[in-house]
C-alpha positions, 0 to 999 in steps of 0.5 A, a space after each residue: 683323879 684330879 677332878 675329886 681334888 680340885 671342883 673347879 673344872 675352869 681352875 683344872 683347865 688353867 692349871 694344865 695349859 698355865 702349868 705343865 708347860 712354863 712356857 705358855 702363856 694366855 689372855 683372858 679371853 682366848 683362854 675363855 674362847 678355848 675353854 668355852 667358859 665365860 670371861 668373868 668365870 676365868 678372870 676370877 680363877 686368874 685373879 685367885 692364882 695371881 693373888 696366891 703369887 702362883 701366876 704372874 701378868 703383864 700388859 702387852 698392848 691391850 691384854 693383859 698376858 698370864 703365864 704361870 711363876 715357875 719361881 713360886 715354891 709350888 711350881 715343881 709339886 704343881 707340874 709334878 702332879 700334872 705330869 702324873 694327872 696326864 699319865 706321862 710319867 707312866 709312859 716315861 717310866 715303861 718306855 725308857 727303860 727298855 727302848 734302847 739308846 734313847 737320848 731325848 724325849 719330847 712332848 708336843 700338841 695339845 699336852 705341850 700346850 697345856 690342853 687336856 684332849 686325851 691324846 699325848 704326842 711324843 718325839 723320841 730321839 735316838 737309837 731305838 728299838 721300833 718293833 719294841 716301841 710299838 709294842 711299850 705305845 700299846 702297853 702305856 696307852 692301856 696304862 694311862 688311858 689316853 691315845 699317844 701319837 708318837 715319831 721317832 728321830 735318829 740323832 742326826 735327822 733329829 739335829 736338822 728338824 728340831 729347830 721348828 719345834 722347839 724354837 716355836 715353843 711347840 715341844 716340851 723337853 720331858 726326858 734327856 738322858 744324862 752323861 
């Protein structure tokens, strides 16, 4: 879908890993490495982002680091429909609503970090129907025609083991529940 929108297979790449996660950021050549495209292909892309203000720079020792301007207008559109691209928010949608007391969900492996390897990894913490998530998990990998790995945490369990994901900036925050 996004691929009709947008020829530049190199600018889909960099607005999965620069985009769906504001927290990433990258350096032209391991960008390029991770591509496998050259490093002029990927510095004109960067450069087109930069001038648009979407994406901003700075220089940490001898690279030059990128990281998307979660502040530019476009940003929240952007990350919408990158979410809609992986299909997560299908997943969100189908699971939640019928998965029992779920407080939080994550997203964390390559989808978190901004690579499109067709497979979305999920923590799901709370109180949960797990006969009925197995069940939704074949239902939304159908829907969205991607493989999700998944791992379900009680709240406590959750409290003990969160601190390695999410202060490694490894998992994504997509869904909490509201008071």
């Amino acid at each position: 879908m996004l691929e009709t929108l947008i020829s530049s297979k190199t600018r889909i790449k960099l607005l999965l890993r620069l985009f769906l996660n504001p927290g990433n950021s990258a350096h032209l050549r391991g960008l390029a490495e991770d591509f496998g495209e050259s490093t002029n292909a990927v510095r004109l892309e960067l450069n087109r982002f930069e001038d648009a203000g979407m994406v901003k720079s700075e220089a940490m020792g001898n690279k030059k680091v990128y990281k998307a301007n979660n502040s530019h207008p476009l940003f929240p559109d952007i990350n919408n429909i990158l979410m809609k691209y992986i299909g997560i928010d299908r997943v969100i949608e189908i699971v939640i609503d019928r998965i029992g007391d779920l407080e939080k969900l994550y997203m964390t492996g390559d989808y978190a970090m901004g690579r499109d390897s067709g497979i979305i990894d999920l923590i799901f913490v709370g109180n949960l129907n797990k006969q009925y998530l197995v069940n939704l998990i074949d239902k939304a990998e159908k829907l969205v025609s991607k493989k999700i790995r998944y791992i379900s945490y009680g709240a406590d369990e959750w409290e003990e083991r969160k601190h390695d994901l999410l202060f490694s900036g490894k998992a994504l925050m997509i869904w909490e529940k509201r008071p």
